[in-house]
N, C-alpha and C positions, 0 to 999 in steps of 0.2 A: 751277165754272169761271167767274171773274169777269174781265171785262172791263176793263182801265183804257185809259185813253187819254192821253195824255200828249203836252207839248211836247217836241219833238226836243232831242238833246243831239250834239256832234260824235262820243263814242263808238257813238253808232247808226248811222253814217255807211255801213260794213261790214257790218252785218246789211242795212242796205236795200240795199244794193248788188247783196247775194245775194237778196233776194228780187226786186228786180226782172226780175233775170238768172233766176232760175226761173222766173216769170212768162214772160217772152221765150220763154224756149227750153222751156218743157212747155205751154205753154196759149197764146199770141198765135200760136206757130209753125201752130196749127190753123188761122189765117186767114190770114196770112201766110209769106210764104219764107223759110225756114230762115236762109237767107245775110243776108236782113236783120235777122231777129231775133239775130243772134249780134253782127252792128254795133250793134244797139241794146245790146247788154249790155255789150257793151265800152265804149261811151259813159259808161254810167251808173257811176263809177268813185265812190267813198268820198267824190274829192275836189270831184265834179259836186254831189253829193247836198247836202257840205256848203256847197257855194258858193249853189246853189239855195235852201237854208234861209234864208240872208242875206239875202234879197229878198224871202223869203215868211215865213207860219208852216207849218211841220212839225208834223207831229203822230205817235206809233208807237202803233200798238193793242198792247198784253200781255197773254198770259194766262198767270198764275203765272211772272212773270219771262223769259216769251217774245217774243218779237217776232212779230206773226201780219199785221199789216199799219201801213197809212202812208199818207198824206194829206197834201199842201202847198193852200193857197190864198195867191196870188200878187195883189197888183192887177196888172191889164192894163195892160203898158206906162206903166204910173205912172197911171193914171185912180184920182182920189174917186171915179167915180161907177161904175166897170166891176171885177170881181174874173176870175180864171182859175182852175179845179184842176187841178191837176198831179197828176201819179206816186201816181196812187190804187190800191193796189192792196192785196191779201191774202194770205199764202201759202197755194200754190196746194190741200193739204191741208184746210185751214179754207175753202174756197171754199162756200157757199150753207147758209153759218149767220150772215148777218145781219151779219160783222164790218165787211164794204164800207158798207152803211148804216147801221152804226152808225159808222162814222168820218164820215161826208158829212152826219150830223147834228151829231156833233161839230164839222164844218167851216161849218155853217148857222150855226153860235152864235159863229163867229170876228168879230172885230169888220170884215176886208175883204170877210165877207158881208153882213153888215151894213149896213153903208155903202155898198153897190153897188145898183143900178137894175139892172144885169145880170151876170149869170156865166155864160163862156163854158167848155168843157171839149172839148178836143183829143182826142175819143173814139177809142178802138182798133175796127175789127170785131167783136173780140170783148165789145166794153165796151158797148154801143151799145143790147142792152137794156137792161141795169141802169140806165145813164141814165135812158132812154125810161121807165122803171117809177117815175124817181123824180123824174117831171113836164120833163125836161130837154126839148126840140123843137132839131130840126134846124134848122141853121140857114140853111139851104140847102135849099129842097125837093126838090130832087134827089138830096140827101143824097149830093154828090159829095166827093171825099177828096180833103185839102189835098197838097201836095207831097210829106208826111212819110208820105203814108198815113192821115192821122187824120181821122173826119169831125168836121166844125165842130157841136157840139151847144151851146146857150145855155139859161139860164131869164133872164125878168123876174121881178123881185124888186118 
């Protein structure tokens, strides 16, 4: 089972869309409210994903011509010196075989991480180890949730 990882194209628009939307609604819905996670899925529309691309790099994880996850790094509101990740996530099947850190490695070697002194990530509840395990610190010691529900998680680069 080999892993590729790949630059987004707009026909992948539609696979992330669904995978987000599972994500949402089988696994975030365990930390959050039903009713918000179903807003979140409907936000995340084909047409979100490919606009979101525009601004950032995409990235799709495949294994044997499948989509298993997906990865954006965005710069922070246009900063050289600041990056963002975005819409990281795995379907929810392949969950805690490596494919989330091996996308966030492939996103370490992007050139907007690269270039940053800092990356921030808009952590889920549910995301908030995985970060934590992969050097990420809150960015807030309170580790209080932004308006969106997301905690604010950072690394320095």
């Amino acid at each position: 089972m080999a892993l590729i990882i790949r630059p987004f194209n707009n026909n992948d628009a539609p696979k992330i869309a669904l995978l987000l939307k599972r994500n949402f609604l089988e696994i975030n819905s365990n930390d959050y409210p039903l009713v918000q996670m179903h807003k979140l899925a409907a936000e995340y529309t084909p047409e979100k994903i490919s606009t979101q691309a525009i601004f950032g790099h995409t990235y799709v994880a495949e294994i044997n011509d499948t989509l298993v996850g997906t990865g954006t790094i965005c710069p922070f509101w246009n900063s050289q010196t600041e990056s963002i990740i975005l819409s990281l996530f795995v379907q929810p099947e392949f969950h805690g075989q490596g494919i989330g850190s091996a996308i966030m490695k492939y996103l370490e070697q992007d050139e907007f991480y690269l270039r940053a002194n800092r990356i921030e990530v808009p952590a889920s509840r549910t995301a908030k180890e995985f970060y934590l395990h992969l050097g990420y610190q809150l960015k807030h010691a309170e580790g209080i949730e932004d308006e969106n529900g997301y905690i604010r998680m950072e690394k320095r680069c």
